[in-house]
PDB file of N, CA, C, O and CB in Angstrom:
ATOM      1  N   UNK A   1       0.849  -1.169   0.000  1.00  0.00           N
ATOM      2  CA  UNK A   1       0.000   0.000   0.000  1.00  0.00           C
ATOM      3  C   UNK A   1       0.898   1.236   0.000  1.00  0.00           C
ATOM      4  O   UNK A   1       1.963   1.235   0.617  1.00  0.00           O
ATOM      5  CB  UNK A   1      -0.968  -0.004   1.224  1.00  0.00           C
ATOM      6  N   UNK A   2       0.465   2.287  -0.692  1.00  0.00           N
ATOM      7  CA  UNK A   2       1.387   3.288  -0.769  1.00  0.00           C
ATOM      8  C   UNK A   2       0.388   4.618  -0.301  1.00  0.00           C
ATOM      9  O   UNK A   2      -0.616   4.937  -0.938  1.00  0.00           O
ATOM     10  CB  UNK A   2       2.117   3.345  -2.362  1.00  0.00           C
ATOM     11  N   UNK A   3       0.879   5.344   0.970  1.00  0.00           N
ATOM     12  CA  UNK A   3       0.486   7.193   1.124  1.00  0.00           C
ATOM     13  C   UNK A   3       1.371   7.925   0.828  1.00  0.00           C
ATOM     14  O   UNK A   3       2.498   8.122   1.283  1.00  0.00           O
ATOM     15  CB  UNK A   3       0.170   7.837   2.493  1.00  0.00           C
ATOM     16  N   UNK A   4       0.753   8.367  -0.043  1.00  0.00           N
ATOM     17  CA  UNK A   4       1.627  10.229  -0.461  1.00  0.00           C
ATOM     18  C   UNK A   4       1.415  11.018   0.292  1.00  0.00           C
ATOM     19  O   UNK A   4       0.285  11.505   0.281  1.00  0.00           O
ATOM     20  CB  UNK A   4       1.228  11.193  -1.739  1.00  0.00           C
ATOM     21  N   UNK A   5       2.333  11.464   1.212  1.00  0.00           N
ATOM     22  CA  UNK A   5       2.465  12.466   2.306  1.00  0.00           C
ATOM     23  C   UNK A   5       3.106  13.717   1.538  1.00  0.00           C
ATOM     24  O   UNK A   5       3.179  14.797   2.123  1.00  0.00           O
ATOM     25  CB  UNK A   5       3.439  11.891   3.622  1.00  0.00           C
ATOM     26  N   UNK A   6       3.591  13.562   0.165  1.00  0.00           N
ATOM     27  CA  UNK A   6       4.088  14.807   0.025  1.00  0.00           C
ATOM     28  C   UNK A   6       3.601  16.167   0.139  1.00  0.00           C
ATOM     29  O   UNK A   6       2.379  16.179  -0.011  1.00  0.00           O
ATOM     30  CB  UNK A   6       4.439  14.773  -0.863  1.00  0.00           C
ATOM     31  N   UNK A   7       4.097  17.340   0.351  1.00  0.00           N
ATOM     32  CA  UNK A   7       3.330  18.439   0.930  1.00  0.00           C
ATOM     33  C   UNK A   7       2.589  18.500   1.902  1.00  0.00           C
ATOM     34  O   UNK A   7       1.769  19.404   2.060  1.00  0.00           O
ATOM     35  CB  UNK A   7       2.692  18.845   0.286  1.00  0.00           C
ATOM     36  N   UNK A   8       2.773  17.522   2.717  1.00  0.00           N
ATOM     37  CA  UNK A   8       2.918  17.805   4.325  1.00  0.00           C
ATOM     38  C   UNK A   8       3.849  18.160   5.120  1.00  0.00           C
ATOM     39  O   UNK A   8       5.050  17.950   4.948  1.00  0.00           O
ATOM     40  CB  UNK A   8       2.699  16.967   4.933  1.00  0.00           C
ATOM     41  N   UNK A   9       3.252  18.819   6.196  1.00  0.00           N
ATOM     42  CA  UNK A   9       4.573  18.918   7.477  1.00  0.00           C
ATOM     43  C   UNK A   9       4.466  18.273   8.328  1.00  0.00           C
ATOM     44  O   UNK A   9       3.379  17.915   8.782  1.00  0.00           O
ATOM     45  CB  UNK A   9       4.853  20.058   8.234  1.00  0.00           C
ATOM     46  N   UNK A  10       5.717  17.915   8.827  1.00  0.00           N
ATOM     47  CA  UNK A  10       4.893  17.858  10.345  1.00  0.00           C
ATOM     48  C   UNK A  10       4.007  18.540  11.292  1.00  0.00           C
ATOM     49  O   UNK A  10       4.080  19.767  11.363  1.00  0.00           O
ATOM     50  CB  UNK A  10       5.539  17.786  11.052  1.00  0.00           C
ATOM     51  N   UNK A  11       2.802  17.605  12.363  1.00  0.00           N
ATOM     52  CA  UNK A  11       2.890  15.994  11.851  1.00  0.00           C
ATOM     53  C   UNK A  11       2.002  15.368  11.418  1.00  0.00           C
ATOM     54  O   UNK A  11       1.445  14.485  12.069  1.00  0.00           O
ATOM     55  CB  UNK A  11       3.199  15.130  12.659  1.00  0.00           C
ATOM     56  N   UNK A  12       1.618  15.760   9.977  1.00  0.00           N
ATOM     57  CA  UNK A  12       0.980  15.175   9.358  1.00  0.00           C
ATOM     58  C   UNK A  12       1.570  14.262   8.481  1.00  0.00           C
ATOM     59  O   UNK A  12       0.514  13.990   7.911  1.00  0.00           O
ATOM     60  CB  UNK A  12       0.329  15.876   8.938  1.00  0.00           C
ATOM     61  N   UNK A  13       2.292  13.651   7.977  1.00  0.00           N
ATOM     62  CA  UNK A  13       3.116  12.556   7.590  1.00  0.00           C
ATOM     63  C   UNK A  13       2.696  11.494   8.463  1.00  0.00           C
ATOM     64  O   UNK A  13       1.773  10.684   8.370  1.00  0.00           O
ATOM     65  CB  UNK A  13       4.608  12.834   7.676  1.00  0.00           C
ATOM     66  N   UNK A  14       3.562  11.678   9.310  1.00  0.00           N
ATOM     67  CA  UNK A  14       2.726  10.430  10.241  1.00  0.00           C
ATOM     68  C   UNK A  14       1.732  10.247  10.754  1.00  0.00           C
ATOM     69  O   UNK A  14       1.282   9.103  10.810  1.00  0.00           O
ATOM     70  CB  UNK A  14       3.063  10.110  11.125  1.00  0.00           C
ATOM     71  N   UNK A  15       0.981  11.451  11.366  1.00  0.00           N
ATOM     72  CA  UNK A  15      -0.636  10.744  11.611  1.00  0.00           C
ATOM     73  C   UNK A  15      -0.922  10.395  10.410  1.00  0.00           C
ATOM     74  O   UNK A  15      -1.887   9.641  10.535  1.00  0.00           O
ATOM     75  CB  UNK A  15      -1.943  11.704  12.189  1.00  0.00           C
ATOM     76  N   UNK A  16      -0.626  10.503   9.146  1.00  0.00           N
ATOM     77  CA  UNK A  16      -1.888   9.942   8.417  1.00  0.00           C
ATOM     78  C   UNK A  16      -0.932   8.476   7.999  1.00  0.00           C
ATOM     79  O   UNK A  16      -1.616   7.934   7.131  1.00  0.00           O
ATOM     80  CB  UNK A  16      -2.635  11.131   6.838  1.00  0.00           C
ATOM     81  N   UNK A  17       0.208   7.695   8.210  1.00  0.00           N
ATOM     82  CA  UNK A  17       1.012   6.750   8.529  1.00  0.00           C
ATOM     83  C   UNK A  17       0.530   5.962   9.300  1.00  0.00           C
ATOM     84  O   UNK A  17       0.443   4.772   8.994  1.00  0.00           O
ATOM     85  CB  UNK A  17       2.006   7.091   8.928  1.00  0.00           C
ATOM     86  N   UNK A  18       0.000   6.551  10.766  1.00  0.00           N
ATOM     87  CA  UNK A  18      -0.706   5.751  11.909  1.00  0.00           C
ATOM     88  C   UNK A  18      -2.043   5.422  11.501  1.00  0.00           C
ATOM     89  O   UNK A  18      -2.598   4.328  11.611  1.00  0.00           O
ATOM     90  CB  UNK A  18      -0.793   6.533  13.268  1.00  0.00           C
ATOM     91  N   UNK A  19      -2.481   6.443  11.038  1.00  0.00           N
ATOM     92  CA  UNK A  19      -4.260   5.445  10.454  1.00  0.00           C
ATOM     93  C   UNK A  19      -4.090   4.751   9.702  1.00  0.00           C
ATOM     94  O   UNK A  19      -4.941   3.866   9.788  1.00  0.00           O
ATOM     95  CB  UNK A  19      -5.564   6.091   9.710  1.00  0.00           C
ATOM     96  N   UNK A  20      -3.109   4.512   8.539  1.00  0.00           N
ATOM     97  CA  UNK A  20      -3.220   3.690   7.590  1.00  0.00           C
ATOM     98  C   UNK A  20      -3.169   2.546   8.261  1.00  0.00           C
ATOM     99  O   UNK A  20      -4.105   1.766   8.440  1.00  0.00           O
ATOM    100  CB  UNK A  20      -2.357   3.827   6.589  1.00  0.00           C
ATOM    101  N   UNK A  21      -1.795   2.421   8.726  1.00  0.00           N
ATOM    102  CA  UNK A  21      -1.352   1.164   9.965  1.00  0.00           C
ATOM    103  C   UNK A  21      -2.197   0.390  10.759  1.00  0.00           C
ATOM    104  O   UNK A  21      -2.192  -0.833  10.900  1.00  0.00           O
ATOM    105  CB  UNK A  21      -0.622   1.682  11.059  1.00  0.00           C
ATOM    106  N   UNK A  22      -2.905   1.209  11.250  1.00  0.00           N
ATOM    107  CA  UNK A  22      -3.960   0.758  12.226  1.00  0.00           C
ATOM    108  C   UNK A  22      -4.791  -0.149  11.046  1.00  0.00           C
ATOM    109  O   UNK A  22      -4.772  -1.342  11.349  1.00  0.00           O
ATOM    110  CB  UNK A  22      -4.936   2.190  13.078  1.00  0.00           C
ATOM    111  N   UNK A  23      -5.319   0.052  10.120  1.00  0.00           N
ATOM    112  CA  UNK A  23      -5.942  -0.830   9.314  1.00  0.00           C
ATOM    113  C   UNK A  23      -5.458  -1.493   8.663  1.00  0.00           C
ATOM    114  O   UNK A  23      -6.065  -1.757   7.625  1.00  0.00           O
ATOM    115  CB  UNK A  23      -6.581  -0.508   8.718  1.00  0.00           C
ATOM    116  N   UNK A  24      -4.166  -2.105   8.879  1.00  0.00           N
ATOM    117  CA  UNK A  24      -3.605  -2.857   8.021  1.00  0.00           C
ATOM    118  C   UNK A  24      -3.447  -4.365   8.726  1.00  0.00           C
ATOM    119  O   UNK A  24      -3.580  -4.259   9.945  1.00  0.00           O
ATOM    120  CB  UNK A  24      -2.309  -2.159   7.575  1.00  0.00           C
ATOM    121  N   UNK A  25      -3.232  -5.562   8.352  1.00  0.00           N
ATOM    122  CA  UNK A  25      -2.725  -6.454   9.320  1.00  0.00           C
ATOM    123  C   UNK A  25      -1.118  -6.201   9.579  1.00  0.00           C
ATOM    124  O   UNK A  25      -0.279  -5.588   8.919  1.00  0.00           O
ATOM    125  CB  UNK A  25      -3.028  -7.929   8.820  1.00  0.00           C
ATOM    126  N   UNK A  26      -1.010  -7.277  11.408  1.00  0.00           N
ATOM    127  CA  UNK A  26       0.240  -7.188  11.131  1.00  0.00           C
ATOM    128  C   UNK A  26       1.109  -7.740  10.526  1.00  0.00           C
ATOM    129  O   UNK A  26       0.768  -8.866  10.163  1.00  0.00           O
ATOM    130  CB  UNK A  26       0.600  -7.140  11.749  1.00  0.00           C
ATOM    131  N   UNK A  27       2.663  -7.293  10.084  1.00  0.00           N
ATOM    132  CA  UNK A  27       3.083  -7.761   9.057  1.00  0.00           C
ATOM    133  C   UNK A  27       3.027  -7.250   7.826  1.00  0.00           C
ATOM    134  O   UNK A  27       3.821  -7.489   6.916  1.00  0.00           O
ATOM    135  CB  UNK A  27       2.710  -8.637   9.029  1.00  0.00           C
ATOM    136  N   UNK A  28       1.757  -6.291   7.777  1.00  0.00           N
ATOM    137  CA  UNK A  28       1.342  -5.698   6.331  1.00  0.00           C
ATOM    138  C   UNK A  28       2.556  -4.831   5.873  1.00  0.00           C
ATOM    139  O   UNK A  28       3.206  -4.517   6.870  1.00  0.00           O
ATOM    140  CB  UNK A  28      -0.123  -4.695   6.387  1.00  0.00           C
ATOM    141  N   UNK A  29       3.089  -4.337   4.740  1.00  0.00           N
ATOM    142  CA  UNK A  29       3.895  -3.078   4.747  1.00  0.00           C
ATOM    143  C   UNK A  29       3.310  -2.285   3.927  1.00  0.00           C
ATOM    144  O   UNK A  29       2.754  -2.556   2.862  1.00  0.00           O
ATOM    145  CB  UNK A  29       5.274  -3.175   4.391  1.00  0.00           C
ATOM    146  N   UNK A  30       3.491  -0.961   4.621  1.00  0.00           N
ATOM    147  CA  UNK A  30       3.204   0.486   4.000  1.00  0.00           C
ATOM    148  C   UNK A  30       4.375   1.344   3.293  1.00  0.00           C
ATOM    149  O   UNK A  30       5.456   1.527   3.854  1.00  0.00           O
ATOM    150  CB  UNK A  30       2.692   1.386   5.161  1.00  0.00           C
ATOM    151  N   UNK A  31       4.133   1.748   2.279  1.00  0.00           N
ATOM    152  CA  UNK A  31       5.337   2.204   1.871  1.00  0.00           C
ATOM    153  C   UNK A  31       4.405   3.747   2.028  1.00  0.00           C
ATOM    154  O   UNK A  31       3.177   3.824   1.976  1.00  0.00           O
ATOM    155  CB  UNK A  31       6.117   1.519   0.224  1.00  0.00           C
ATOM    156  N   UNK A  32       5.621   5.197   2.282  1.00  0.00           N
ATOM    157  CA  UNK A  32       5.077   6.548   2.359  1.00  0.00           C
ATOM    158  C   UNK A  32       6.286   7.055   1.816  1.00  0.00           C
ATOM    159  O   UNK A  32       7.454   6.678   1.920  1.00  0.00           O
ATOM    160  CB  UNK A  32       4.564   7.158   3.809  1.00  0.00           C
ATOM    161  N   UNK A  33       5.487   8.445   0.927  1.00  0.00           N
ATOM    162  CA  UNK A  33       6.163   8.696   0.464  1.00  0.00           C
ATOM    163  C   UNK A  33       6.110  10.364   1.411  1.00  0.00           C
ATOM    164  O   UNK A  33       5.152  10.507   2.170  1.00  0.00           O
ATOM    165  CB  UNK A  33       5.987   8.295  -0.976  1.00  0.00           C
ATOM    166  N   UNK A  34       7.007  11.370   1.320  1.00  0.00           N
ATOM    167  CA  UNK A  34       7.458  12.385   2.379  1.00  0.00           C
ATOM    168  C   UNK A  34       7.944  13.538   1.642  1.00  0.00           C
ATOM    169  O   UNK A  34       8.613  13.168   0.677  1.00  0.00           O
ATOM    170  CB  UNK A  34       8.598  11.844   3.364  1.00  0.00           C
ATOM    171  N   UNK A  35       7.862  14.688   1.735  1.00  0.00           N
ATOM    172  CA  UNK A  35       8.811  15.670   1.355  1.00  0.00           C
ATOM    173  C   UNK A  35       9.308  16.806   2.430  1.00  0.00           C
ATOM    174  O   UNK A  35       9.877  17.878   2.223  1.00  0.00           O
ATOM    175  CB  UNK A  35       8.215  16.317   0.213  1.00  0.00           C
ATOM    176  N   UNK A  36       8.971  16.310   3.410  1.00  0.00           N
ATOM    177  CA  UNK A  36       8.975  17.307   4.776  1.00  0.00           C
ATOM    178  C   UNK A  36      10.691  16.535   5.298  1.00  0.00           C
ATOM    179  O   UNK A  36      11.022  15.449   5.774  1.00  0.00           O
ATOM    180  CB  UNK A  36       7.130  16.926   6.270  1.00  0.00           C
ATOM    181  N   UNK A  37      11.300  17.574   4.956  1.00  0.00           N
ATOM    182  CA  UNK A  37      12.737  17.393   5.924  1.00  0.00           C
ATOM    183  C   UNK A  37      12.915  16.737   7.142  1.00  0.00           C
ATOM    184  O   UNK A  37      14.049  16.314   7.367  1.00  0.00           O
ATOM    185  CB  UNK A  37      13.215  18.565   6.345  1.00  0.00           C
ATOM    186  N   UNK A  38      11.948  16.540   8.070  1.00  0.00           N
ATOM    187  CA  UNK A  38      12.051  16.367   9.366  1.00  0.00           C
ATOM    188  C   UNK A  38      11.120  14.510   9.587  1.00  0.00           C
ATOM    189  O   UNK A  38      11.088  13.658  10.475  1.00  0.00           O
ATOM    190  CB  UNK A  38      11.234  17.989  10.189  1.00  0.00           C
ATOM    191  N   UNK A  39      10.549  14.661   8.284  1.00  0.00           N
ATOM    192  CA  UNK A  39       9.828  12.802   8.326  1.00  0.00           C
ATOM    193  C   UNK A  39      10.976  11.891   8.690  1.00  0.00           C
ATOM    194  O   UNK A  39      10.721  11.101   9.599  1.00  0.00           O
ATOM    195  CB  UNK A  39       9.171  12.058   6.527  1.00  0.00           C
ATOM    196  N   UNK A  40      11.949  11.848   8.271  1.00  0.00           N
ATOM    197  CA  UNK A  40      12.945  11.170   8.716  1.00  0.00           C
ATOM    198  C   UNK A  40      12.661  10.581  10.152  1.00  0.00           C
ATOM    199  O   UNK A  40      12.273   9.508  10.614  1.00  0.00           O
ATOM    200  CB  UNK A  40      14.078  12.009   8.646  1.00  0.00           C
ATOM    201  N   UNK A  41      13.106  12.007  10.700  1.00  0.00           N
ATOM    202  CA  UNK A  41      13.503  11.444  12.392  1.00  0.00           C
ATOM    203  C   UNK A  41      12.191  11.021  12.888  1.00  0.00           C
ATOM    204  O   UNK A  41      11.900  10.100  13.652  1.00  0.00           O
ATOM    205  CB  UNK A  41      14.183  12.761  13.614  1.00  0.00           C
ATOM    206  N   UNK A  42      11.445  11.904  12.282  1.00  0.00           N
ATOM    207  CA  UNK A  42       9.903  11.465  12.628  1.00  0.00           C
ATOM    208  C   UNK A  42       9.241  10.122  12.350  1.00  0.00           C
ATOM    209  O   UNK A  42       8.710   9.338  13.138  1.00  0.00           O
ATOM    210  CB  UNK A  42       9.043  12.326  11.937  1.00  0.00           C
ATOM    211  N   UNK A  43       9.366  10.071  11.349  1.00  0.00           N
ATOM    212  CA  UNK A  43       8.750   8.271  10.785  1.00  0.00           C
ATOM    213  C   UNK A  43       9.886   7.567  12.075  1.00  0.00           C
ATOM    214  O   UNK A  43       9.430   6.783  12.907  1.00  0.00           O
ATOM    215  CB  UNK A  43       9.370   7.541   8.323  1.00  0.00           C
ATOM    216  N   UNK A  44      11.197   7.924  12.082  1.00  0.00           N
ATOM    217  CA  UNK A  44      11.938   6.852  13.010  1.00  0.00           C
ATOM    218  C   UNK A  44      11.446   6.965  14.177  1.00  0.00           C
ATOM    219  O   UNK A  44      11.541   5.830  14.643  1.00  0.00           O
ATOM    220  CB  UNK A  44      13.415   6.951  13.165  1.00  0.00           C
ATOM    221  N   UNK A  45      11.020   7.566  14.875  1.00  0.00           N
ATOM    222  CA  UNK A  45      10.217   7.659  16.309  1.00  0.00           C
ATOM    223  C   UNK A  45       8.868   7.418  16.308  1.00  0.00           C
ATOM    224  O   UNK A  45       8.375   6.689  17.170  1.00  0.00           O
ATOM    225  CB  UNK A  45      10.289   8.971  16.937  1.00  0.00           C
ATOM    226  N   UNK A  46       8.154   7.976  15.384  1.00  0.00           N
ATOM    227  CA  UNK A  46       6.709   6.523  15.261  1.00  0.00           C
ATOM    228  C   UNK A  46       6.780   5.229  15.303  1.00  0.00           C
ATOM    229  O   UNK A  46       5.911   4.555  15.855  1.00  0.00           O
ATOM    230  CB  UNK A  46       5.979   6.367  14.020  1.00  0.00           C
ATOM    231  N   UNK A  47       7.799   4.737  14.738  1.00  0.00           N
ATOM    232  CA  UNK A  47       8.144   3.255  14.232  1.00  0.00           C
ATOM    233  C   UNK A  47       8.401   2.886  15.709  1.00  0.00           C
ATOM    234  O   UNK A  47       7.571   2.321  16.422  1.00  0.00           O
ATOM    235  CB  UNK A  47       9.586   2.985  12.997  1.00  0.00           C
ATOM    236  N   UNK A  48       9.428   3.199  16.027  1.00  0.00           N
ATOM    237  CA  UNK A  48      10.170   2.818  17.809  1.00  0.00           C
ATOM    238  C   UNK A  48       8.904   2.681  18.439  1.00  0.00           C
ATOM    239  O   UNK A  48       8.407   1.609  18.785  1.00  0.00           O
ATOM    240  CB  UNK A  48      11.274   4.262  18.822  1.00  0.00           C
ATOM    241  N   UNK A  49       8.413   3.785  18.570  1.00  0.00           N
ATOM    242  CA  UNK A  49       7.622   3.740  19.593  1.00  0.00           C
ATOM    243  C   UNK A  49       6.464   2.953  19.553  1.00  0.00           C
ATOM    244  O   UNK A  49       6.215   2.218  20.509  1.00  0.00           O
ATOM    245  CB  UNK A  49       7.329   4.848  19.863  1.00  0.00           C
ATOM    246  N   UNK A  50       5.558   3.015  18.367  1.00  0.00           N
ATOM    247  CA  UNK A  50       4.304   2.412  18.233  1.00  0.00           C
ATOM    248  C   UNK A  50       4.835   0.595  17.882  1.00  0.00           C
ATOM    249  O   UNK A  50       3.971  -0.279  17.815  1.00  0.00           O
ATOM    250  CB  UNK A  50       3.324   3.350  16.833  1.00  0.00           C
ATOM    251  N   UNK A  51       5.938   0.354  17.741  1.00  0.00           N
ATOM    252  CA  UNK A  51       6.305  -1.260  17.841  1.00  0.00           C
ATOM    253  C   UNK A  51       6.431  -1.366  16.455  1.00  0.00           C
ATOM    254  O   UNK A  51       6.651  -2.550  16.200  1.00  0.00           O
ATOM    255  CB  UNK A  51       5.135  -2.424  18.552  1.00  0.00           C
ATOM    256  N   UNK A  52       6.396  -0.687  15.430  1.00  0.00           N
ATOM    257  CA  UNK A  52       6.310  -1.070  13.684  1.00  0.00           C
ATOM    258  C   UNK A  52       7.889  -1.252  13.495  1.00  0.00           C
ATOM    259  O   UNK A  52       8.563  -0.695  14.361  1.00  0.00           O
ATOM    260  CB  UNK A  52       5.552   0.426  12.433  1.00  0.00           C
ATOM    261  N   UNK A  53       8.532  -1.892  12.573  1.00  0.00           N
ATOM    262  CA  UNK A  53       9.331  -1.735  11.993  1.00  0.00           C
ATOM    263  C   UNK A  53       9.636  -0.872  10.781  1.00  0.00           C
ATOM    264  O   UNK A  53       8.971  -0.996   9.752  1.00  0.00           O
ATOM    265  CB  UNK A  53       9.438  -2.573  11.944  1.00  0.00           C
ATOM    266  N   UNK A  54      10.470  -0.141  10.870  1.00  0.00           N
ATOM    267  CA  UNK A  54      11.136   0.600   9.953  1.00  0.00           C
ATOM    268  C   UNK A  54      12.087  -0.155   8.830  1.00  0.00           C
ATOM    269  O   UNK A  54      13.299  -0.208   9.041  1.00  0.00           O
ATOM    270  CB  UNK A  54      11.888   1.501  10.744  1.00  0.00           C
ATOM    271  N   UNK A  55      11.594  -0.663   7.788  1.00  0.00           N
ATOM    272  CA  UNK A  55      12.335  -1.411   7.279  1.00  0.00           C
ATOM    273  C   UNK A  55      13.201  -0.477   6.099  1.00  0.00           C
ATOM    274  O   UNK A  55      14.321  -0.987   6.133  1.00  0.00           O
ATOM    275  CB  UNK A  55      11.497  -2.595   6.848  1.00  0.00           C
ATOM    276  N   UNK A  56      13.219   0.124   5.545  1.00  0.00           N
ATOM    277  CA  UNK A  56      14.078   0.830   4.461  1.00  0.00           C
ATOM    278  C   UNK A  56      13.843   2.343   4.511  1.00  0.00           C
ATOM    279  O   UNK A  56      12.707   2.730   4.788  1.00  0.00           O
ATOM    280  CB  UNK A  56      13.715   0.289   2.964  1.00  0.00           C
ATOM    281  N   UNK A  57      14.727   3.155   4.290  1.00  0.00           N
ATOM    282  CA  UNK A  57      14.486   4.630   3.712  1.00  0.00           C
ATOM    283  C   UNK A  57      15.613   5.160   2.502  1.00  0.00           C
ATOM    284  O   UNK A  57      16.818   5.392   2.402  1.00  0.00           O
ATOM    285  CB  UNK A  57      14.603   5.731   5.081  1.00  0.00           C
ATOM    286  N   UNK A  58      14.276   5.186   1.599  1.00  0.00           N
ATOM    287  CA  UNK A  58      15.239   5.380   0.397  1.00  0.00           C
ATOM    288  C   UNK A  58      14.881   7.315  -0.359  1.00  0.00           C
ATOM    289  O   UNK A  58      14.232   8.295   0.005  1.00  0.00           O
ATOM    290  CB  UNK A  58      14.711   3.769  -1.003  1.00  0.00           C
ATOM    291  N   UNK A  59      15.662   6.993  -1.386  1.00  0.00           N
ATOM    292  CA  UNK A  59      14.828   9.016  -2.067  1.00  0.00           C
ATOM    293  C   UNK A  59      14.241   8.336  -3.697  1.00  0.00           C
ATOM    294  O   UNK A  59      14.756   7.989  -4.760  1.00  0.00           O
ATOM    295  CB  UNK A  59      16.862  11.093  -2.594  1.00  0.00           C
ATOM    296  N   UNK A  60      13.141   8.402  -3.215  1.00  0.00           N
ATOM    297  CA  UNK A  60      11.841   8.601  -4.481  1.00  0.00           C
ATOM    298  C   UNK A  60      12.091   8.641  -5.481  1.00  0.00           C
ATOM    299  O   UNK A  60      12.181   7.751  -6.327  1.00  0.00           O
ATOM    300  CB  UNK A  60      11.055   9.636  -4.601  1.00  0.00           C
ATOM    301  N   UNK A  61      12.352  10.468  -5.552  1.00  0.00           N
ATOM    302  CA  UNK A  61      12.695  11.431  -6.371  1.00  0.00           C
ATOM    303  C   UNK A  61      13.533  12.468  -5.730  1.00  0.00           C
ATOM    304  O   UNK A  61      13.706  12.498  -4.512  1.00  0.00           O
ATOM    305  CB  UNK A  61      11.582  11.945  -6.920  1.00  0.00           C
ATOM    306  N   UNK A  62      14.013  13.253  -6.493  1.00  0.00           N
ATOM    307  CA  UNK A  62      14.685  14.728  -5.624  1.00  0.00           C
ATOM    308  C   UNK A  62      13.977  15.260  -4.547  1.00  0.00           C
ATOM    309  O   UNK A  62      12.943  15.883  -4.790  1.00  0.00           O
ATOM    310  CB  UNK A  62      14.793  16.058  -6.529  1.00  0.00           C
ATOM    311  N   UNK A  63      14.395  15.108  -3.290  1.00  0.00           N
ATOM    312  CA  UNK A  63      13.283  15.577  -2.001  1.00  0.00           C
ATOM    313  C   UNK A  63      12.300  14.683  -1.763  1.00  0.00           C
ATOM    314  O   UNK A  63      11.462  14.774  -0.867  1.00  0.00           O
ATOM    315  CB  UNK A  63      12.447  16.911  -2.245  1.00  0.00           C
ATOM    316  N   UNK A  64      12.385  13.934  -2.456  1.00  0.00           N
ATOM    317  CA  UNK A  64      11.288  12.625  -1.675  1.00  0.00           C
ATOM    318  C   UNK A  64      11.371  11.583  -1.193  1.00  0.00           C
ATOM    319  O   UNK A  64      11.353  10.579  -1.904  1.00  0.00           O
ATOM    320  CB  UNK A  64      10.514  12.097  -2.221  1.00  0.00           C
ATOM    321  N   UNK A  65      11.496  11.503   0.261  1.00  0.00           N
ATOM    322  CA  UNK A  65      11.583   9.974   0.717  1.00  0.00           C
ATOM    323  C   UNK A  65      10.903   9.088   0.736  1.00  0.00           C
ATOM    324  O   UNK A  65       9.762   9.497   0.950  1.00  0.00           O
ATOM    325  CB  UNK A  65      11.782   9.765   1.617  1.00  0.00           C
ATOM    326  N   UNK A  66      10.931   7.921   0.619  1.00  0.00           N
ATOM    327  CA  UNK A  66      10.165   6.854   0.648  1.00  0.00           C
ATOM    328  C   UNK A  66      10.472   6.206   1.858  1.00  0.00           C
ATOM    329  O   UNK A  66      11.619   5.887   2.170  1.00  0.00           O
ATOM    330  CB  UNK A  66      10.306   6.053  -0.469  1.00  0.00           C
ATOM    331  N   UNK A  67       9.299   5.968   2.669  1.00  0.00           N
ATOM    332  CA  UNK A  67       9.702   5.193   4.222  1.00  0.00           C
ATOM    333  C   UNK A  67       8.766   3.806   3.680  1.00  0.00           C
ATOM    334  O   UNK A  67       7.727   3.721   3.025  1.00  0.00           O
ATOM    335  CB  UNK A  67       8.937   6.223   6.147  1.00  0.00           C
ATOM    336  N   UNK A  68       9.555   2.934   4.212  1.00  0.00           N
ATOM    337  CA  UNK A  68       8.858   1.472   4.340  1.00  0.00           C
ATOM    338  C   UNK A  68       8.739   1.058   5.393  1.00  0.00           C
ATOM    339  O   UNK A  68       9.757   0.924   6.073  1.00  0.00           O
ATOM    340  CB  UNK A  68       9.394   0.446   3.776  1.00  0.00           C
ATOM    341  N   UNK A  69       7.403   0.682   5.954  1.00  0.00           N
ATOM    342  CA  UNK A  69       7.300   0.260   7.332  1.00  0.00           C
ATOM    343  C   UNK A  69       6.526  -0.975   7.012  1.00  0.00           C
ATOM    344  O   UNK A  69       5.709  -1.224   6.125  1.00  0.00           O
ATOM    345  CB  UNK A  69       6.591   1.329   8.405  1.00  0.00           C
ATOM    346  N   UNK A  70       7.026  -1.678   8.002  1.00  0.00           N
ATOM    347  CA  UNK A  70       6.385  -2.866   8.213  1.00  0.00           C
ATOM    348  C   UNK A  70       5.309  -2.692   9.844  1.00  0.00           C
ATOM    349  O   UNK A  70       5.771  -2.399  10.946  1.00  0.00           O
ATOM    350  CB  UNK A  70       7.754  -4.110   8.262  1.00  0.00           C
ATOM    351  N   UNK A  71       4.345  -2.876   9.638  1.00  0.00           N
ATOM    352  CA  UNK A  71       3.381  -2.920  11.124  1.00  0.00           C
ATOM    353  C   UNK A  71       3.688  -3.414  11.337  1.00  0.00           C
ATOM    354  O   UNK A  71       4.238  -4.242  10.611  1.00  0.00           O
ATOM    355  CB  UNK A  71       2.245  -3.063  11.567  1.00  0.00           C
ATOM    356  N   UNK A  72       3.646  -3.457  13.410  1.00  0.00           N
ATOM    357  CA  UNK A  72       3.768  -4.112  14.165  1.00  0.00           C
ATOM    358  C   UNK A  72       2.379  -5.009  14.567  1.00  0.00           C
ATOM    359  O   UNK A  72       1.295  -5.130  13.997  1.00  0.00           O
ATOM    360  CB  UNK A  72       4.348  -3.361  14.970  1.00  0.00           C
ATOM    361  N   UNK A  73       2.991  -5.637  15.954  1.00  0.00           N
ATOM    362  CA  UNK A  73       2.100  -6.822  16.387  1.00  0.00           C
ATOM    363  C   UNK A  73       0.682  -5.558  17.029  1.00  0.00           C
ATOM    364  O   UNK A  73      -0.358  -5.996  17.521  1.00  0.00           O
ATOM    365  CB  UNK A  73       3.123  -8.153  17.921  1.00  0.00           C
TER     366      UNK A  73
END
């Protein structure tokens, strides 16, 4: 499943990361895509905290990250 977060700020990147999640099974992966400078550290401290795995962070395009998360239990 893929959300385009681009042209968000924080923290809207990730709340709308956490609803997807929440409806996903676990195990499912979400891929998001980001253009907000600060998703980085941010997606990495959602992940920690809410139990998901952070499995890859790659660049899209110029300024765009792609976060891959895997949900947690």
């Amino acid at each position: 499943m893929l959300l385009d977060a681009t042209g968000l700020r924080c923290p809207l990147p990730v709340l709308r990361a956490r609803k997807r999640l929440v409806a996903l099974a676990p195990g499912a992966v979400l891929d998001v895509l980001a253009d907000d400078p600060a998703a980085e550290g941010d997606m990495r401290a959602f992940c920690q905290a809410a139990g998901h795995r952070l499995l890859a962070v790659s660049e899209a395009a110029p300024g765009v990250s792609r976060f891959r998360i895997a949900r947690g239990p």
